[in-house]
Structure formats: C-alpha cells, structure tokens
N, C-alpha and C positions, 0 to 999 in steps of 0.2 A: 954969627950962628955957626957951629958946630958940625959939621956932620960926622955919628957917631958912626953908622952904617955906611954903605955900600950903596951910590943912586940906582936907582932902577930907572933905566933907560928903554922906550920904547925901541920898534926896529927902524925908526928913524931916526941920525945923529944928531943931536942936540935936545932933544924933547925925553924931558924929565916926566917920569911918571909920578913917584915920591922916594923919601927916601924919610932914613931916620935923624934927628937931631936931638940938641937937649933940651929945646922948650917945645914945651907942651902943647901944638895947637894942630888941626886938620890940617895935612898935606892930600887927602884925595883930592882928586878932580872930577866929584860926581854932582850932579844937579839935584837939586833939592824936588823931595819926590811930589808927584801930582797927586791932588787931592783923587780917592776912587770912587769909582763911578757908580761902584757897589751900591748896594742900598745899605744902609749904615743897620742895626740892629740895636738898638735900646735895650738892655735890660728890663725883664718883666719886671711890676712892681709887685711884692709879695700880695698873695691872695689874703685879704682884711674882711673875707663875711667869715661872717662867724657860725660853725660848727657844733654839732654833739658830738662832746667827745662819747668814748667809748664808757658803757654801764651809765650813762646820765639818760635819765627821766627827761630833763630841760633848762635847757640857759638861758641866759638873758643878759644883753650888756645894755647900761644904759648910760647914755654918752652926751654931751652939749652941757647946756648951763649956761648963766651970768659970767663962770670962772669954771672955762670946761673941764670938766672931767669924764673919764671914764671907767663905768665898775661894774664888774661882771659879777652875776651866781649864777652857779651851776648846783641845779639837786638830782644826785642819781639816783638807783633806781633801787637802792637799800635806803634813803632818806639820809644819807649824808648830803651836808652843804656846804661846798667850795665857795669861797668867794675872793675876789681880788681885784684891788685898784689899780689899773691900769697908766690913770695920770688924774690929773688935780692938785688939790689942796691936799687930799688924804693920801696921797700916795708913799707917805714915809711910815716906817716901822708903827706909829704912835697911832696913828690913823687909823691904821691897819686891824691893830690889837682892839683898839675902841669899836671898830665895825663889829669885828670877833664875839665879843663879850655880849655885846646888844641880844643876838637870838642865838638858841640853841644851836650846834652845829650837826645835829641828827633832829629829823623828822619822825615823831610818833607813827605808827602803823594806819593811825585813824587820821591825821595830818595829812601823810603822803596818799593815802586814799582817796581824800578830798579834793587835793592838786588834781590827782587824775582828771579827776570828775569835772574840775574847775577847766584843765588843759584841754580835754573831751570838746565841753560846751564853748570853747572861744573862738571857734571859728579860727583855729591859727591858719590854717593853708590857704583859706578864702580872701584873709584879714589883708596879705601881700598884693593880691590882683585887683583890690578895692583901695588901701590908701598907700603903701607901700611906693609907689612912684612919684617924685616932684622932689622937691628942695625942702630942708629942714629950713623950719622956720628960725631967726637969730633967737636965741637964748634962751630955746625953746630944747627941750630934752627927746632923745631919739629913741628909741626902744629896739631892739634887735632879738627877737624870740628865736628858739629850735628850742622843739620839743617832740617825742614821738608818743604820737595818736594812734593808740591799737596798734598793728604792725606799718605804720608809716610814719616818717619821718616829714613834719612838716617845718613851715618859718614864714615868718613875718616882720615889715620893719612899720612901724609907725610913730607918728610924731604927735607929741601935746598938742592938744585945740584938735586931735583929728582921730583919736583915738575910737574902733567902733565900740561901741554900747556892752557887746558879749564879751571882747576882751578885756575891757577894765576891770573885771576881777580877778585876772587874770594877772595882770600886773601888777594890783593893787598888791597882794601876797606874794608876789615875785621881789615887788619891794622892799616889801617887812623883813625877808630875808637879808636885803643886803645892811642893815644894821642902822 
C-alpha cells in the first residue's frame, strides 16, 4: 500500500488517524451509528376516497369483481360524462374506446334532470352511516358515490347483496353510463 498523502497524526506519537492511499477502502475510525430513538415517520399513503371533482353533478367508481377492476363516471353538471378505467381487463386503449361508444357522452337536458331527481331520492348521505362500514364481500363489486344534493355535497360506499332499496336506481343509471 501506497500512501499518496501526508498521515494524519493524532496529538499522540504513533496513532494514525488516516491518511490517503491508492486503493479505495474506509480509513475512518468511526463506529457504526446507532439505530434513533426517534419515532421513525412512514410516509402518508395517498388519500384513495374519492372526490367531486370540480363542475360534476356525481361520480361513482365501481371497483372488485371475479377479475378486479376499477371504473369511474363522473357526469357534471352541463351533462357531460367522464369516464375511465382505472384497472382490469378494460384498462387498455381498446377497452376504453368500446366503454366510449356504448352511451352518449352528453346528458339530454330531461336526462340530467332525472339524475337530479334520481340523486335527490337516494338517500346518498344516509346510505354511508347504514351500510357503508364492514368488509367488501369477495368478488362482490364496491360502489363509491359523491354527488351533490341541493347545496350539499354528500357520499356513500356500499356493496352488492347490501345495497339500500332507494339507491338502486341510483346506481342502476350510474352504470349504463359507464358503457
């Protein structure tokens, strides 16, 4: 071994602090640091309910399945209708277009009228503090509603087999949009 450099010498003779040479490995003499006593901090995981966006009427994702997927519509509040697959089987360009084609992507004026009337009668903000809590049942489909009622914004999540009475119309035409 080499030395390229100059040792650095503590203020006691003979004790090498380090110095430089040509191969490449740690000369400190420092102890490997202790774990901290800190409370460690996890990154948050992104927030996944899901939202009205801005100018929407009401969304809906509906997610699980045999071969899950997940595919949102959004109709705002001109009767345009958003829609996109999230994951599954349909989630490639081809899928996509074929959901497209299926239903108009605007709402007649007597259409979006109806929804109201439908979104009104479903009891959405009630819907959450009656079935909304527990475990989706396996391969059973989820439903995830935001819509706004008069001037309030409500939601709800409920699951096939558990669905109340007033909202299945509700979903039923939340469906037919998504193609």
């Amino acid at each position: 071994m080499k030395t390229i450099g100059k040792k650095i010498e503590s203020q006691q003779p003979g004790v090498v602090l380090g110095s430089l040479t040509d191969e490449a490995k740690e000369t400190t003499a420092q102890k490997p640091a202790r774990p901290s006593r800190r409370k460690q901090v996890t990154p948050a995981e992104p927030e996944e309910r899901l939202s009205l966006p801005r100018g929407a009427l009401v969304v809906m994702r509906k997610s699980g399945g045999l071969s899950f997927s997940s595919r949102t519509v959004t109709v705002r509040t001109d009767g345009r209708i958003v829609r996109s697959v999230e994951a599954g089987p349909e989630s490639d360009a081809a899928g996509r277009q074929a959901a497209s084609r299926k239903q108009p992507a605007r709402l007649t004026k007597q259409q979006l009228s109806q929804l109201r009337i439908t979104l009104a009668q479903s009891g959405l903000g009630q819907a959450s503090e009656r079935v909304g809590r527990g475990a989706q049942p396996p391969d059973a489909y989820a439903y995830e509603i935001v819509g706004r009622v008069g001037r309030k914004v409500q939601s709800a999540e409920v699951f096939d087999g558990s669905i109340p009475e007033a909202m299945q119309p509700l979903i039923r035409e939340l469906n037919s949009y998504l193609g």
